[in-house]
C-alpha angles and dihedrals in degrees: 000000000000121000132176120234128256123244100255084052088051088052093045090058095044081060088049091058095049094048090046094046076052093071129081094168115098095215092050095036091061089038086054095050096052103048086051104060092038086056096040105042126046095246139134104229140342122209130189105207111196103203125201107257094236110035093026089223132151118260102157132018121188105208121201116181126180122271081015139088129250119280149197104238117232116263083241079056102055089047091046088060093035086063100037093041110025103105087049095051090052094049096049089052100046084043097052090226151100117274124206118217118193098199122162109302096347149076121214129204119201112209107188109207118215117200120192084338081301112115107233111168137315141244119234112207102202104205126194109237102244087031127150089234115173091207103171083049097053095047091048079052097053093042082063097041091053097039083062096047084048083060104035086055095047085049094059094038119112095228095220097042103033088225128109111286128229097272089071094043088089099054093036088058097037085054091049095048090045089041092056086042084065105042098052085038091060086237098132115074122241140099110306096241086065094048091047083049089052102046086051086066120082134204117237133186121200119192113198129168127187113265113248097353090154086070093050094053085045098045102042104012132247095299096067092034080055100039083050086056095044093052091043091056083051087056102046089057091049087051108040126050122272077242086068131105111231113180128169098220097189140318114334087345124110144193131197127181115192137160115243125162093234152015086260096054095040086061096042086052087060103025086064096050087046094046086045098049088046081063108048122087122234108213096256106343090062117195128002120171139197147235120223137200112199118193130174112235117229125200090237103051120084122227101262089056091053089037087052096048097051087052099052086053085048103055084041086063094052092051095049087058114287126264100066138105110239117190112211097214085058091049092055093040090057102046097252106118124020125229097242096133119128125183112269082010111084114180120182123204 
C-alpha cells in the first residue's frame, strides 16, 4: 500500500534536509541519510551500499533499521549481497533507474546514486510487504539528497585532476587520526575479532611530486605540464583503492593516505605506483618519475607533524637522487634524519 504523507511528516522531513544539507562530513552525511529515511518512512531497513568504480562491487554497506543504530555491515554480509543482488545492481545501474526486487517478506527497492554522472553506490530501500511507503516522496528525497552530495563533491574537487583539493585534506586527516583513536580506544561498536582486525591495520601518507616539473613547463609549455598532471592523477586512481585518499596538495605535489598492516606493505603500495609510472611513456615528453616521502600516521601527532615528517623523507629522497620511495621511520632508524619536528616548527635536514 501507498500512502501520501501527512502535513507535520512533511515537515519532519523538511527538518531532516536541512539537517543533511548541514553536513559537509562524508561519515555523518550518509548517517544522516539513513536515519532519515528509516524515521521518516515506514520501512524496515535502509542500506547505502559504496561500490568499487571498475567491477561495481560492494565493498562497504551502512545498515539503519528501525528502533538501531546505524552499522557497518560484516565483510560475509557484503558478499552475501554482492551474490543475491548483484545483477540487479548492475541493471539498475546500465539502465540509469530505480529496480524493484520482490524478495521473501520484503520488497526492495535499488536506488542507484550517481555522483558527478559517475555511479558510486546505491541505496537499497527494504519495504515491509504490506508497508505505508510514500514512494514518490522518498525518490523526490534521494534525488536531493543526491543533487547536494553532487555539490558537495564538485566543491572539494581539484578542476584539472579530478581529485580533492588542499583545502579537504584537513578534515580528511583529522578524520583518519580520530577514526584510528577509536578504534584502538574500543569506541566503535562490533564483535571484538573485526575491531582486532581494524587496529592491525595502520594509516600511511605518502607525499610525491614529480621530479623536475619545472623542465617540463619550460621545455613544452603549461598544457603539457597540465595534460602530465591530468593523466597522473588518472593513474593514481587506476593504482591505488577507491578507499584511498588521493589529494592534489598543490601544484605538482600529492598526497595519498591508505591503510596497509605494516611499514613493508605501505612501501610496496608506493613503490609500485612509483616503479609503474617510471615505465610508462608520456606522447612527446616520454618518461618523468617521483620522489616520495612515506610516513605512518599516529593517533597523537597533529597534521603538520605528519605532514612534516613525509616531507623530510621526501626531500630526502630528492637529495639521494630522485625516483625513489623514502620511509621516514627508516630514515630515523638509520641515522639518517633526526626527529627534531615540533607542531607549527617544521626543521629539514
Amino acid at each position: 500500500m501507498i500512502i501520501a504523507m501527512d502535513n507535520d511528516d512533511r515537515a519532519i522531513l523538511l527538518d531532516y534536509l536541512v539537517e543533511i544539507t548541514a553536513q559537509r562530513d562524508a561519515e555523518i552525511l550518509e548517517i544522516t541519510l539513513l536515519m532519515t529515511i528509516v524515521e521518516c518512512f515506514d520501512i524496515k531497513k535502509a542500506c547505502l551500499c559504496m561500490i568499487h568504480f571498475d567491477t561495481r562491487e560492494i565493498y562497504r554497506i551502512r545498515e539503519a533499521a528501525d528502533g538501531l543504530a546505524v552499522r557497518e555491515c560484516e565483510d560475509d554480509e557484503i558478499r552475501d549481497l554482492n551474490d543475491t543482488l548483484g545483477p540487479s545492481l548492475r541493471q539498475a545501474s546500465d539502465n540509469h533507474k530505480i529496480e524493484t526486487i520482490e524478495s521473501n517478506d520484503d520488497t526492495i527497492l535499488i536506488y542507484p546514486l550517481f555522483i558527478m554522472n559517475i555511479n558510486t553506490g546505491f541505496i537499497l530501500i527494504y519495504q515491509r510487504r504490506n508497508g505505508r511507503v510514500d514512494v514518490q516522496l522518498m525518490m523526490s528525497f534521494l534525488k536531493v539528497y543526491s543533487n547536494y552530495v553532487t555539490l558537495l563533491v564538485d566543491s572539494q574537487r581539484d578542476s584539472l585532476t579530478g581529485l580533492m583539493n588542499r583545502k579537504t585534506f584537513d578534515d580528511k586527516i583529522l578524520g583518519v587520526i580520530d577514526f584510528k583513536r577509536k578504534m584502538e580506544s574500543g569506541l566503535f561498536p562490533g564483535d571484538q575479532k573485526r575491531r582486532e582486525t581494524e587496529i592491525r591495520d595502520d594509516f600511511w601518507l605518502g607525499i610525491f611530486d614529480i621530479d623536475d616539473f619545472k623542465s617540463i613547463n619550460d621545455r613544452y609549455g603549461h598544457l603539457y605540464g597540465d595534460e602530465v598532471l591530468i593523466l597522473l592523477g588518472r593513474m593514481m586512481r587506476d593504482n591505488f583503492r577507491t578507499t584511498d585518499i588521493m589529494i592534489r596538495y598543490g601544484g605538482e605535489e600529492f598526497i595519498v593516505i591508505i591503510r596497509a598492516i605494516n611499514e613493508n606493505e605501505a612501501f610496496f603500495v608506493f613503490d609500485r605506483f612509483r616503479s609503474m609510472l617510471e615505465n610508462h611513456r608520456f606522447s612527446r615528453i616520454g618518461q618523468i618519475t617521483v620522489s616520495i616521502g612515506l610516513k605512518q600516521i599516529l593517533k597523537g601527532d597533529p597534521p603538520t607533524v605528519i605532514v612534516g615528517h613525509a616531507d623530510q623523507a621526501l626531500y630526502y629522497a630528492k637529495n639521494a637522487g630522485k625516483n625513489r620511495v623514502c620511509v621516514y621511520e627508516q630514515l630515523i632508524r638509520d641515522g639518517l634524519l633526526k626527529d627534531e619536528i615540533s607542531e607549527g616548527e617544521i626543521h629539514y635536514f
